[in-house]
N, CA, C and O of each residue as an XYZ file, in Angstrom:
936
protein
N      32.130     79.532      3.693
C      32.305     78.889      5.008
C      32.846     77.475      4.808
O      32.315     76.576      4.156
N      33.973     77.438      5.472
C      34.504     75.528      4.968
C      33.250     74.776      6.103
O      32.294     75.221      6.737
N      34.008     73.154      5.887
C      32.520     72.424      5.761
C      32.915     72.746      8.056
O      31.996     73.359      8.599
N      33.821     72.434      8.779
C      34.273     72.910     10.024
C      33.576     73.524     10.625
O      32.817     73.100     11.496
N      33.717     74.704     10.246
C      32.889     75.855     10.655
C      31.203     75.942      9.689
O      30.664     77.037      9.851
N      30.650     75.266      9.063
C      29.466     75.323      8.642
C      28.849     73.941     10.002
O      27.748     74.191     10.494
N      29.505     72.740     10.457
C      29.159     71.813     11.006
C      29.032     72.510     12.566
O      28.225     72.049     13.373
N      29.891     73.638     12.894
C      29.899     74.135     14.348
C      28.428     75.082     14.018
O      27.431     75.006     14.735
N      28.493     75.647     13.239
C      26.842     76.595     13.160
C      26.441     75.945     13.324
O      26.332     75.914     14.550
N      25.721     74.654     12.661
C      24.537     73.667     12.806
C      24.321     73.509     14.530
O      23.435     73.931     15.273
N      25.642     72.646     14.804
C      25.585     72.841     16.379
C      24.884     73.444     17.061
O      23.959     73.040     17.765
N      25.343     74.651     16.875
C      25.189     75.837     18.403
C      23.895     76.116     18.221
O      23.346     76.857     19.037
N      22.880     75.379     16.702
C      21.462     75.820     16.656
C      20.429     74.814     17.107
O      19.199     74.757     17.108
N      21.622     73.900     17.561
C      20.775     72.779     18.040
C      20.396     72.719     19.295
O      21.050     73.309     20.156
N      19.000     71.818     19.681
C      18.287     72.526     20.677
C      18.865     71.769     21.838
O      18.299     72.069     22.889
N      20.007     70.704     21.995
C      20.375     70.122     23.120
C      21.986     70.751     23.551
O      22.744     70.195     24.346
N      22.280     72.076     22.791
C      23.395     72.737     23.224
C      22.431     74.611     23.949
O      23.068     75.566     24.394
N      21.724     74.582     23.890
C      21.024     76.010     24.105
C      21.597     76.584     25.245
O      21.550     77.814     25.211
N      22.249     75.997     26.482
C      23.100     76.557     27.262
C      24.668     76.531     27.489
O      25.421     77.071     28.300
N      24.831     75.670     26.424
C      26.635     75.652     25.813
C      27.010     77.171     26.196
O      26.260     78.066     26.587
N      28.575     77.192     25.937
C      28.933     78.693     26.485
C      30.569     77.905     25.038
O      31.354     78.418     24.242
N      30.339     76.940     25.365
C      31.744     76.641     24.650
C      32.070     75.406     23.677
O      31.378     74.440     23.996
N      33.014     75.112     22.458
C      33.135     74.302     21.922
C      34.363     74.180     21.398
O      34.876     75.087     20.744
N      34.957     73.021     21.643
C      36.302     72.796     21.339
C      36.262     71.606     20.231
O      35.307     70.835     20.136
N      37.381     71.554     19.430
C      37.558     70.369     18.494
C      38.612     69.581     18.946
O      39.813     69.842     18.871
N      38.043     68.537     19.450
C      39.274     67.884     20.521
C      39.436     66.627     19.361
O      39.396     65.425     19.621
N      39.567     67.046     18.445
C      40.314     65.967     17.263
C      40.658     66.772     15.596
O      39.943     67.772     15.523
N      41.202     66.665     14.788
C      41.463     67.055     13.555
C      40.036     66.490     12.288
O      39.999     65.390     11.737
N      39.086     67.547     12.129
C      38.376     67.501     11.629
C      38.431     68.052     10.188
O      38.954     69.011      9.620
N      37.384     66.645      9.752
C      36.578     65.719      9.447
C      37.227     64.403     10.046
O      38.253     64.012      9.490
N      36.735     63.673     11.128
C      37.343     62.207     11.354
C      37.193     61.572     10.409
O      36.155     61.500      9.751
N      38.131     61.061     10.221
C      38.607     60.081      9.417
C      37.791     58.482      9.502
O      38.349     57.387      9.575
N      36.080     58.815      9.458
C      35.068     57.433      9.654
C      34.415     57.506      8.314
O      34.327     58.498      7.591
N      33.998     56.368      8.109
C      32.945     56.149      6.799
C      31.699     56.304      7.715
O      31.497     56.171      8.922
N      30.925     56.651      6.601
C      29.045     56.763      6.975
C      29.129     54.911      7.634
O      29.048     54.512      8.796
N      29.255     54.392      6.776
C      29.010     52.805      7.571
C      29.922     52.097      8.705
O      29.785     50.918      9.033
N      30.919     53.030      9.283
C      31.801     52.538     10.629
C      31.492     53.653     11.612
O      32.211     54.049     12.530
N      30.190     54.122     11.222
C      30.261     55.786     12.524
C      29.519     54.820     13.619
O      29.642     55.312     14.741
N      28.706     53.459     13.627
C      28.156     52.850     14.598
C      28.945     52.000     15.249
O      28.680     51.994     16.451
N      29.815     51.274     14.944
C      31.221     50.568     15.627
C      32.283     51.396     16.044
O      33.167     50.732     16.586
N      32.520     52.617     15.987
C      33.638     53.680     16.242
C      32.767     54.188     17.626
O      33.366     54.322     18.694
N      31.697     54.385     17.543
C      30.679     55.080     18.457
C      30.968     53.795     20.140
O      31.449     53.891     21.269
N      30.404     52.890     19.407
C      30.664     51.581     20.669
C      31.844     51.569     21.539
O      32.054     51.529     22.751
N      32.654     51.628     20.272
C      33.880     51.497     20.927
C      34.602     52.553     21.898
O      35.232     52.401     22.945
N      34.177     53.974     20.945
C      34.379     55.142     22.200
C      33.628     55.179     23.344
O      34.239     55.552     24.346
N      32.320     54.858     23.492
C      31.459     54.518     24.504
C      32.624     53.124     25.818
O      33.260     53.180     26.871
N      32.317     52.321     24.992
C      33.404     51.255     25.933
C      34.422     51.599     26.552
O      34.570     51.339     27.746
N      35.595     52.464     25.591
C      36.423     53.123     26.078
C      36.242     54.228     27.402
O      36.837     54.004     28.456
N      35.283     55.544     27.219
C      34.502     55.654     28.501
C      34.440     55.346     29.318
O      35.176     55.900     30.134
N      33.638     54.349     29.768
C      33.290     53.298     30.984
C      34.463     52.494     30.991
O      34.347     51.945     32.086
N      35.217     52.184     30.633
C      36.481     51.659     31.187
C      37.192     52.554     31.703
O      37.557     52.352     32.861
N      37.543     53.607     31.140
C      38.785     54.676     31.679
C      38.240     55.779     32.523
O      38.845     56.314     33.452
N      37.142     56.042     32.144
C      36.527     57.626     32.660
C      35.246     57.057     33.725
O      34.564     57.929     34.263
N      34.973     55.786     33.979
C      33.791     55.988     35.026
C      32.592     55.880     34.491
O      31.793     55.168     35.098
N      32.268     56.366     33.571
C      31.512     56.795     32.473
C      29.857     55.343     32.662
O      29.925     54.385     31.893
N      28.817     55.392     33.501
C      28.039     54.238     33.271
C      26.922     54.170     32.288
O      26.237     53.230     31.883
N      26.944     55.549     32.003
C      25.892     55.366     31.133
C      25.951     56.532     30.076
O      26.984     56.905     29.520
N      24.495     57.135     29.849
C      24.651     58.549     28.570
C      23.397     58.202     28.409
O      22.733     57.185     28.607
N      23.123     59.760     27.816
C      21.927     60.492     26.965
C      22.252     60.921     25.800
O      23.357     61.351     25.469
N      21.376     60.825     25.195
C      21.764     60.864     23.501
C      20.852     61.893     22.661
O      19.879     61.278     22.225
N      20.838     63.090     22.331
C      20.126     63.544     21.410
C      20.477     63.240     20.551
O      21.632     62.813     20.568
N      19.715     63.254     19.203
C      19.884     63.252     17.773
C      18.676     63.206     16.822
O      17.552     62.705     16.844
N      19.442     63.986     15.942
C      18.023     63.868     14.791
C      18.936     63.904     13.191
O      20.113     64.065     12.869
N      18.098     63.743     12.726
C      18.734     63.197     11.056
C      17.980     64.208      9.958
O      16.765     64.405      9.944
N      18.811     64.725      9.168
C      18.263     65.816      7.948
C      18.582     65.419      6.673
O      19.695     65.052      6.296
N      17.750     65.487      6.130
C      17.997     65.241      4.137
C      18.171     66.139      3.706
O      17.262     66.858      3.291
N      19.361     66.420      3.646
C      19.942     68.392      3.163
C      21.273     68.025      2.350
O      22.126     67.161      2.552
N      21.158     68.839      1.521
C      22.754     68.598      0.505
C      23.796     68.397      1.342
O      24.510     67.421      1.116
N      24.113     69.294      2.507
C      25.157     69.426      3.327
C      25.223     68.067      4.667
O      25.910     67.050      4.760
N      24.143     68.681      5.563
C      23.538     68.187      6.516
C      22.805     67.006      6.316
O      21.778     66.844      5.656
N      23.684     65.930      7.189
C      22.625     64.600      7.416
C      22.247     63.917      8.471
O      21.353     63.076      8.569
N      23.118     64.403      9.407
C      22.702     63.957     11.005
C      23.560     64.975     12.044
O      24.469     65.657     11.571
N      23.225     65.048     13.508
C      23.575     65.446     14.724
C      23.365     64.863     15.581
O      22.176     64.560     15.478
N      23.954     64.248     16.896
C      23.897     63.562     17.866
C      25.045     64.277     18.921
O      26.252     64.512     18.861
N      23.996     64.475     19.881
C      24.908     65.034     21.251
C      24.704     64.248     22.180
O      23.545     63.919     22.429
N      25.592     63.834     22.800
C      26.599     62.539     23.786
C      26.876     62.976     25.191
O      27.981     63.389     25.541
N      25.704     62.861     26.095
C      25.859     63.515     27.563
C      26.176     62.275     28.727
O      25.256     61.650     29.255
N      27.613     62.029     29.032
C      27.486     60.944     29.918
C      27.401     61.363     31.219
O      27.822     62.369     31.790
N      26.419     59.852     31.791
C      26.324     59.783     32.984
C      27.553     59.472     33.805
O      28.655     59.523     33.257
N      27.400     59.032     35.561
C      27.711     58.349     36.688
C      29.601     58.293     36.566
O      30.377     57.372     36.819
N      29.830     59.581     36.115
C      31.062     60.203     36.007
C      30.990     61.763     36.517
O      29.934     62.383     36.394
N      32.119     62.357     37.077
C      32.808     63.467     37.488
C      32.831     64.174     35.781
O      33.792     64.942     35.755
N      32.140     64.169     34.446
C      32.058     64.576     33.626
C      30.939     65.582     33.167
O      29.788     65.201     32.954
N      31.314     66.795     33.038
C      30.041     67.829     32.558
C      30.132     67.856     31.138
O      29.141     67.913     30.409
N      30.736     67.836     30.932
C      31.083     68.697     29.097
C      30.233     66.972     28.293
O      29.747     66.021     28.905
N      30.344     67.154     27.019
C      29.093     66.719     26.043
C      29.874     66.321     24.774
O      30.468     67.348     24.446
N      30.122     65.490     24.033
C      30.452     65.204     22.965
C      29.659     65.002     21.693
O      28.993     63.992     21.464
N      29.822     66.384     20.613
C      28.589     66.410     19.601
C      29.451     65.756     18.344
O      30.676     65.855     18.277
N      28.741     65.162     17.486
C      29.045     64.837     16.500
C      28.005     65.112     14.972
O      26.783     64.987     15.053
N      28.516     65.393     13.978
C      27.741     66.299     12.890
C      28.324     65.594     11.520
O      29.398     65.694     10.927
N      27.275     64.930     11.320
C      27.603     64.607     10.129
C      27.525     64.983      8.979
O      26.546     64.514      8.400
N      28.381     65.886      8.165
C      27.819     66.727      6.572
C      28.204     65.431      6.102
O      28.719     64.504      6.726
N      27.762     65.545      4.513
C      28.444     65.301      3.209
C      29.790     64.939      2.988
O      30.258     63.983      2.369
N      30.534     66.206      3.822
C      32.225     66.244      3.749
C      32.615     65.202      4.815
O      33.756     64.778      4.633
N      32.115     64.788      5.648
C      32.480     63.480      6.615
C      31.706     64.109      7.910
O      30.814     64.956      7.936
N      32.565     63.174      9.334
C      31.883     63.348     10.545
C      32.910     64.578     10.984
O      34.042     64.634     10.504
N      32.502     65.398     11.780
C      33.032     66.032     12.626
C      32.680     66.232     14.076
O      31.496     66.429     14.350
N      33.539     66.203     14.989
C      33.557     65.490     16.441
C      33.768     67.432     17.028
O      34.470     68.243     16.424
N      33.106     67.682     18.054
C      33.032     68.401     18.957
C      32.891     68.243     20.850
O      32.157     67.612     21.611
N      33.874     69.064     20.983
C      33.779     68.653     22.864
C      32.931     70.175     23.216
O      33.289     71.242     22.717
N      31.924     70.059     24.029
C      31.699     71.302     24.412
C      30.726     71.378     26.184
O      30.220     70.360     26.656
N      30.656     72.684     26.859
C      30.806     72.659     28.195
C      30.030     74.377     28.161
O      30.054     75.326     27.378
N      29.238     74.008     29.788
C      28.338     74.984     29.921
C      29.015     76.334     30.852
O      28.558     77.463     31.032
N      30.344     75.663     31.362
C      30.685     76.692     32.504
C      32.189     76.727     32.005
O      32.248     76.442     30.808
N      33.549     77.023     32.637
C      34.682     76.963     32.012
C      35.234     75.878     30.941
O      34.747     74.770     30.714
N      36.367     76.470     30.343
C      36.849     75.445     29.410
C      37.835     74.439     30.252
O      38.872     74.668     30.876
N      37.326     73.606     30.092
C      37.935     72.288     30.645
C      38.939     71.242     29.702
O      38.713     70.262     28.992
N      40.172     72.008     30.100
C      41.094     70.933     29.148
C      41.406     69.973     29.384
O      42.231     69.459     28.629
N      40.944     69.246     30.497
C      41.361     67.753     31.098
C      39.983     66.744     30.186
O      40.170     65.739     29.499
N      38.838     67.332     30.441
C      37.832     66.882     29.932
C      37.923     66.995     28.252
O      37.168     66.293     27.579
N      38.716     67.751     27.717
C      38.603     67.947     26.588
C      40.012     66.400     25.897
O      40.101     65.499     25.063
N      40.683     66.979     26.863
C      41.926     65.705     26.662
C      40.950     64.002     26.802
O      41.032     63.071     26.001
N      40.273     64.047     27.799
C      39.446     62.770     28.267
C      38.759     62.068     26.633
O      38.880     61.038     25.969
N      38.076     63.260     26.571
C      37.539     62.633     25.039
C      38.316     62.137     23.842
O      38.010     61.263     23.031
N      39.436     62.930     23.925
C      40.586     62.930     22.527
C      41.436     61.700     22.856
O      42.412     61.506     22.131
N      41.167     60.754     23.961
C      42.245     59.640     23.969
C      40.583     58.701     23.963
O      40.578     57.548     24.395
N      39.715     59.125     23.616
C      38.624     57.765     23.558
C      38.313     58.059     22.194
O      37.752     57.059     21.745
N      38.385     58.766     21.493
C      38.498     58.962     20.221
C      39.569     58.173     19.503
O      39.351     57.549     18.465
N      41.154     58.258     20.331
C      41.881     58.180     19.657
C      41.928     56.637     19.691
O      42.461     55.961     18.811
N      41.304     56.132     20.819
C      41.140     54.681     21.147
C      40.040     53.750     20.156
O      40.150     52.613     19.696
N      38.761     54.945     20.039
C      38.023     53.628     19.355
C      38.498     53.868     17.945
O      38.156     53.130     17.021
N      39.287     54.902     17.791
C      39.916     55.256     15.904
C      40.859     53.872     15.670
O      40.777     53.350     14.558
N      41.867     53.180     16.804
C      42.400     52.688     17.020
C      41.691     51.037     16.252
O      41.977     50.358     15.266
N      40.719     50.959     17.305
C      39.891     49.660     17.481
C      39.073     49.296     16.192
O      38.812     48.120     15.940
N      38.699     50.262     15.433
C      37.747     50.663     14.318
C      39.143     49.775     13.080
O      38.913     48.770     12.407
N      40.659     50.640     13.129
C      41.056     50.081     12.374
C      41.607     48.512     12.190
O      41.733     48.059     11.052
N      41.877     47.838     13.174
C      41.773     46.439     13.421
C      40.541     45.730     12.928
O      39.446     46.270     12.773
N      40.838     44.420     12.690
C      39.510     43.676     12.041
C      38.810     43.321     13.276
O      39.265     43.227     14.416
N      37.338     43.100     12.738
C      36.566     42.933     13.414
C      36.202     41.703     13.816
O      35.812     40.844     13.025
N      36.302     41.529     15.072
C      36.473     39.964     15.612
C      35.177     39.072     14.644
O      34.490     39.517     13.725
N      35.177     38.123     15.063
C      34.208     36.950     14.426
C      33.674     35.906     15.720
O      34.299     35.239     16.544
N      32.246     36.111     15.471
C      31.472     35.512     16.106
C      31.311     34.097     15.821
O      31.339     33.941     14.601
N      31.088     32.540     16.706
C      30.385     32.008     15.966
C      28.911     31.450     16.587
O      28.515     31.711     17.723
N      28.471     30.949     15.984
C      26.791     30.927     16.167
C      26.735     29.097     15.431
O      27.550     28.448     14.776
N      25.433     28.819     15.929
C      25.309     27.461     14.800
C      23.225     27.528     15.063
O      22.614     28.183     15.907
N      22.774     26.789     14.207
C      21.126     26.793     14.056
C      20.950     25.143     13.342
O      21.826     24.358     12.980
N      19.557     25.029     13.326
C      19.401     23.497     13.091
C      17.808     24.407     11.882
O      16.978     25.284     12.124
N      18.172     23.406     10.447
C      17.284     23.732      9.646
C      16.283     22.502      9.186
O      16.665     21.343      9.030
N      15.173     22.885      9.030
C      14.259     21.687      8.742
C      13.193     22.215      7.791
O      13.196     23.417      7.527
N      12.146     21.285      7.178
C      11.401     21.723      6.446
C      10.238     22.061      7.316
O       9.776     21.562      8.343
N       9.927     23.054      6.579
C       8.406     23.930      7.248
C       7.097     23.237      7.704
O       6.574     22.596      6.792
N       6.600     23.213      8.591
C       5.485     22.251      8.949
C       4.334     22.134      8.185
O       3.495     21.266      8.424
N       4.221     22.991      7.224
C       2.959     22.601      5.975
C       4.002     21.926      4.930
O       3.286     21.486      4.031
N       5.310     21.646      4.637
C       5.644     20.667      3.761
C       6.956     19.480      4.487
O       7.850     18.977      3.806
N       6.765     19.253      5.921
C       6.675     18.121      6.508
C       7.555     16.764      5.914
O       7.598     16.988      4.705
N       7.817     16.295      6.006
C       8.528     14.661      5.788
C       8.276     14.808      4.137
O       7.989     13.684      3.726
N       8.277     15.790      3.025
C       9.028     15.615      1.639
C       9.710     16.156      1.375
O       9.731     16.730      0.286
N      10.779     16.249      2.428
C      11.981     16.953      1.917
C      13.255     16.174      1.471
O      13.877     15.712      2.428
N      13.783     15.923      0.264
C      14.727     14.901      0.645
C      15.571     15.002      1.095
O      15.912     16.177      1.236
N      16.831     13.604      1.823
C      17.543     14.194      2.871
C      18.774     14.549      2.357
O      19.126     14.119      1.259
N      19.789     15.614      3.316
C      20.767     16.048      3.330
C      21.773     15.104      3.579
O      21.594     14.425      4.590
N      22.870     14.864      2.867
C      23.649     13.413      3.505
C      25.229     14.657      3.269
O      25.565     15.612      2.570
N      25.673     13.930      4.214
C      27.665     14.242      4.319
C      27.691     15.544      5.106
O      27.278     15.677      6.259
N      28.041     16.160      4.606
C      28.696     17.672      5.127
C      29.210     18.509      3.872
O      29.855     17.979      2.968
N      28.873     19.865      3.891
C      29.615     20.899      2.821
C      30.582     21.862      3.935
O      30.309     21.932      5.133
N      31.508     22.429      3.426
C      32.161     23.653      4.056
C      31.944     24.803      3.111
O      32.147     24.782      1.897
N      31.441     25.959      3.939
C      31.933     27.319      2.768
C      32.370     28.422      3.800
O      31.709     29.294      4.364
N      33.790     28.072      3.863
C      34.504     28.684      4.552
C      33.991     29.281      6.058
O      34.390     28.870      7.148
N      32.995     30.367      5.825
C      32.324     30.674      7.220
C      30.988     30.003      7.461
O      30.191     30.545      8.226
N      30.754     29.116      6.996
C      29.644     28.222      7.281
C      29.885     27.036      6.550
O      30.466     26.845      5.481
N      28.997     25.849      7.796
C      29.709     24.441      7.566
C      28.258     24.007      7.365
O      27.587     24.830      7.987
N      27.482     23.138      6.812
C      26.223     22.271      7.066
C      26.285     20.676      6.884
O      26.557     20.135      5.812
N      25.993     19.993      8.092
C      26.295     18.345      8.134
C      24.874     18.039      8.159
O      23.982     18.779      8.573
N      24.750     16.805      7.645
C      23.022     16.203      8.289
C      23.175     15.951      9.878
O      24.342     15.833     10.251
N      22.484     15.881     10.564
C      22.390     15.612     12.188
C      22.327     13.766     11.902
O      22.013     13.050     10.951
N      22.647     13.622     12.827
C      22.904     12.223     13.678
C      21.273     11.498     14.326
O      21.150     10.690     15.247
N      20.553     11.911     13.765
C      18.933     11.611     14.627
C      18.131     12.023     13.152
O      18.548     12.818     12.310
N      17.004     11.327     13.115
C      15.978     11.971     12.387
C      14.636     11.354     13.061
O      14.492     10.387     13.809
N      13.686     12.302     12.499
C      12.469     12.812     12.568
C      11.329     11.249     12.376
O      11.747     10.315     11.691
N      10.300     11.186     12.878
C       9.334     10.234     12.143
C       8.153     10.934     12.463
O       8.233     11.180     13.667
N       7.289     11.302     12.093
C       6.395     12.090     12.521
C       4.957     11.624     11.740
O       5.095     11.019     10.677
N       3.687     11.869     12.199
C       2.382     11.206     11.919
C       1.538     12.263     11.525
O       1.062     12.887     12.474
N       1.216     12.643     10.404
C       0.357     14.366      9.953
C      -1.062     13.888      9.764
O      -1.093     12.965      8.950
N      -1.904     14.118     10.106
C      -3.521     14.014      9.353
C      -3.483     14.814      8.343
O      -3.079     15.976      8.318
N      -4.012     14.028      7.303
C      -4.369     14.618      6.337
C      -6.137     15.483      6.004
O      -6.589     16.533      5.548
N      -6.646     14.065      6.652
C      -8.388     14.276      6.275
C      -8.683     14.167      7.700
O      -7.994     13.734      8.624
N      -9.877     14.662      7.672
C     -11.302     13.995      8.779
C     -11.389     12.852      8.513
O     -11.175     12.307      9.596
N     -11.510     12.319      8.009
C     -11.556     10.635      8.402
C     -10.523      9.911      9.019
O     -10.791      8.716      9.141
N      -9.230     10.320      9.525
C      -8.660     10.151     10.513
C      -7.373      9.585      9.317
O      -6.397      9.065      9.856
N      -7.354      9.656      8.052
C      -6.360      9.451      7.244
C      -5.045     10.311      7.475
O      -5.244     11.520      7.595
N      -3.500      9.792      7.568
C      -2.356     10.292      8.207
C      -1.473     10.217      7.257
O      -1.960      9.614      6.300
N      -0.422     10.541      7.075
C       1.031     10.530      6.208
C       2.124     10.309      7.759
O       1.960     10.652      8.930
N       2.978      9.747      7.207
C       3.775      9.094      7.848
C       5.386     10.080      7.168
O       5.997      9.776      6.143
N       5.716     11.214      8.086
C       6.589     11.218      7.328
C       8.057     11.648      8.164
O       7.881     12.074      9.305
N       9.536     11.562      7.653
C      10.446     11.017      7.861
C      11.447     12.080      7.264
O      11.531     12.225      6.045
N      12.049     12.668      7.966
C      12.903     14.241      8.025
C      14.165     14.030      9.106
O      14.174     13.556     10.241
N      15.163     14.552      8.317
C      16.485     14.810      9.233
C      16.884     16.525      8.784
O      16.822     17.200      7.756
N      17.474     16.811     10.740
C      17.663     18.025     10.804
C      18.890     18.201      9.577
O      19.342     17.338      8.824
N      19.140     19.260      9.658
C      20.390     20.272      9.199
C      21.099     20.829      9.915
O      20.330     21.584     10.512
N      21.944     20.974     10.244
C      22.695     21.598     11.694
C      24.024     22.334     10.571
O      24.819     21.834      9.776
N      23.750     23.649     10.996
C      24.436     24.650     10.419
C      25.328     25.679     11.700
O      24.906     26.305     12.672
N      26.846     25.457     11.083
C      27.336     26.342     12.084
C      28.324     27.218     11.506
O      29.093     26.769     10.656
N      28.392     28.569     11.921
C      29.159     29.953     11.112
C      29.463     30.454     11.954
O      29.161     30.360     13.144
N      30.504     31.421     11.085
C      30.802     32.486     11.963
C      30.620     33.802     11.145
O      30.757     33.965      9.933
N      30.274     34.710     12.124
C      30.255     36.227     11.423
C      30.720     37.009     12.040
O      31.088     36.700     13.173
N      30.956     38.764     11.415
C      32.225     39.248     11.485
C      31.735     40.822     12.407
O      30.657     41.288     12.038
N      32.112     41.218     12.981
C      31.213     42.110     13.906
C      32.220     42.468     14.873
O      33.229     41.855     15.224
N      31.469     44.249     15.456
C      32.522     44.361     16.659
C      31.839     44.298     18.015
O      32.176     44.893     19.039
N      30.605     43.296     17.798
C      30.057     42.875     19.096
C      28.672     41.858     18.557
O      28.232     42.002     17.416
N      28.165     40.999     19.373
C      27.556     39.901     18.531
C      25.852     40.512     17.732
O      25.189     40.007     16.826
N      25.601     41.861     18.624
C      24.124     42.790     18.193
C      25.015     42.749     16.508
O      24.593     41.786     15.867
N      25.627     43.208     16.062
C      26.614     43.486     14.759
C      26.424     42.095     14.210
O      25.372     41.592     13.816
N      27.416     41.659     14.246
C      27.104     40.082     13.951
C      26.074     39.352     13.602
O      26.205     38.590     12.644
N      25.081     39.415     14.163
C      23.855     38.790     13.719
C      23.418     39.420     12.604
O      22.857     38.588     11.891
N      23.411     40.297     12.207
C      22.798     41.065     11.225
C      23.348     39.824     10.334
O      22.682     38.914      9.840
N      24.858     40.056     10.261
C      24.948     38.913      8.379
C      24.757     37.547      9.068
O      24.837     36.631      8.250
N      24.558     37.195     10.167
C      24.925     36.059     10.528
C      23.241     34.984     10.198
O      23.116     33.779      9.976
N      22.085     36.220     10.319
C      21.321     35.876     10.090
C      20.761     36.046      8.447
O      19.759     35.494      7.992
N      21.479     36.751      7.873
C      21.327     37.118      6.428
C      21.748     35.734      5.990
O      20.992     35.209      5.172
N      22.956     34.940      6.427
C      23.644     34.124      5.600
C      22.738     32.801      5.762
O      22.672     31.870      4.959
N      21.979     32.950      7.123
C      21.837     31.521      7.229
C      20.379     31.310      6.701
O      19.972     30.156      6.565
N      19.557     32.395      6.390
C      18.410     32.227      5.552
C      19.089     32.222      3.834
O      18.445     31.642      2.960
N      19.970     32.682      3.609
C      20.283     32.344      2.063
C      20.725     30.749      1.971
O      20.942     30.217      0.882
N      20.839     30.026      3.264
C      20.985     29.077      3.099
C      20.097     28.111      3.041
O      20.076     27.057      2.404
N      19.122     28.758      4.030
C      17.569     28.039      3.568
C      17.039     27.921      2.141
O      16.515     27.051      1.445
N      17.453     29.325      2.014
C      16.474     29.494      0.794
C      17.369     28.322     -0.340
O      16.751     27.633     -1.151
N      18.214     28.298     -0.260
C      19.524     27.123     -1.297
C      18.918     25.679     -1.007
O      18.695     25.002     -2.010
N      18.562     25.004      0.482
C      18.411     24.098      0.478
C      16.770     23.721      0.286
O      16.306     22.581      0.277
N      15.957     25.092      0.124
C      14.682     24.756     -0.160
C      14.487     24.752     -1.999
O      13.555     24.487     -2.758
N      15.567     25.092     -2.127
C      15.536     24.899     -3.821
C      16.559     22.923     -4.317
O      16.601     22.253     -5.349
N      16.991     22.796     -3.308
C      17.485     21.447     -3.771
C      16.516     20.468     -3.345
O      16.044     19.489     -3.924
N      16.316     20.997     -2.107
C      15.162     19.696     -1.522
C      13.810     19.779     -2.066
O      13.269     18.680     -2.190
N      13.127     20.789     -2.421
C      12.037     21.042     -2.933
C      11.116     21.278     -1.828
O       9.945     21.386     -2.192
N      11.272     21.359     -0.907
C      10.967     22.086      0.307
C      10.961     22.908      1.190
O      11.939     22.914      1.938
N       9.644     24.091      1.466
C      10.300     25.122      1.796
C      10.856     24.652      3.480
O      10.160     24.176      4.376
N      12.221     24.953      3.508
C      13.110     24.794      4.926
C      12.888     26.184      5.588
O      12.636     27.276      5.078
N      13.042     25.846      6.738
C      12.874     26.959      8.185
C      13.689     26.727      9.233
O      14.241     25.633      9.347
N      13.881     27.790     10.192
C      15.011     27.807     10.692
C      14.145     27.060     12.323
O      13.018     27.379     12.702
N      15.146     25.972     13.071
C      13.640     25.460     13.989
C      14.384     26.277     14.846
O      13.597     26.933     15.529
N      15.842     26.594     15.183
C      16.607     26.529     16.593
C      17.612     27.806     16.298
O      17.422     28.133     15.127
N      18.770     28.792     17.009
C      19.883     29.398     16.612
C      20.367     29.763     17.409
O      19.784     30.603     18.095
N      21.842     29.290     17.796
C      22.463     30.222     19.138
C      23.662     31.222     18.535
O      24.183     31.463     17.446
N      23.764     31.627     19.839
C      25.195     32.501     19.440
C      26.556     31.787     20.283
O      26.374     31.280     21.390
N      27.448     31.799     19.861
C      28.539     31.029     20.797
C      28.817     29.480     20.426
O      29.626     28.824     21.082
């Protein structure tokens, strides 16, 4: 059985097609996605959807298998559209394979509908992925307080910049019960990047990876563990 027709069996045994009558391959299978772009290709056909087709929302089955062949299934039922038919997708080993399928006649308009949002987010997938930027303000952790020493000038590393801030800190800690204090004296860090994503949920992932490796860098120069106080997006 090629891997095509082993990915349509899986299908038709799955429990969110049980009244299917039909299944079409409204693209040349195995699509042409990596395991790690099947979640940005997905968005983007979704977007595509609701822009062209009406499309406001969807239901989603899926479940995931640890099988030589078989590693996932997800069936794609959109809402608050003139749309019946269902878009399954099956992921073997051999890649993804995309299915259109429908409970009552074969519908080639609906089948066409899917194959230009396919062909759209295939489109969008291959273009780079825009870049976000974001900026956060870093300081030392409130159990090691005013001994951090300070950050002076500015560095660039290409997608992230870090300057000292323009203001600093004076702050009064008790130490003891007897009303004994430390006096201590901290300037922010103001860190601003950009990261690379095809929407800013995406983005944050490294955006926040990068900017704790940056903590962790400046808690090894300053000798203080640093924390993140503030972080936007935009």
């Amino acid at each position: 059985m090629n891997p095509a027709d082993s990915a349509l069996a899986y299908l038709r045994s799955f429990d969110a097609h049980r009244e299917t009558r039909w299944f079409a391959a409204s693209w040349a299978n195995p699509v042409d996605i990596a395991d790690s772009e099947t979640e940005p290709w997905y968005h983007y056909l979704l977007e595509h959807m609701r822009g062209s087709a009406g499309v406001t929302g969807h239901q989603s089955s899926q479940s995931d298998y640890d099988m030589p062949d078989l590693k996932a299934i997800q069936v794609v039922s959109p809402t608050g559209a003139p749309l019946t038919t269902k878009l399954s997708l099956v992921r073997l080993s051999d890649g993804l394979f995309v299915f259109v399928s429908g409970e009552g006649e074969v519908l080639e308009t609906e089948i066409g509908v899917w194959a230009e949002a396919i062909a759209t987010a295939l489109q969008k997938l291959s273009q780079a992925h825009p870049q976000h930027g974001w900026w956060a303000v870093l300081g030392p952790h409130p159990r090691g307080r005013g001994r951090m020493r300070p950050f002076i000038g500015a560095i660039d590393l290409d997608l992230l910049t870090l300057r000292a801030a323009e203001f600093g800190y004076r702050e009064t800690v008790p130490i003891s019960l007897r009303g004994l204090s430390e006096v201590h004296h901290w300037v922010p860090v103001i860190v601003n990047g950009r990261s690379v994503g095809y929407d800013w949920d995406s983005a944050s992932h490294a955006a926040h990876r990068d900017l704790y490796a940056v903590a962790a860098l400046l808690s090894l120069e300053s000798g203080v563990c640093c924390s993140v106080g503030v972080g936007r997006s935009g």
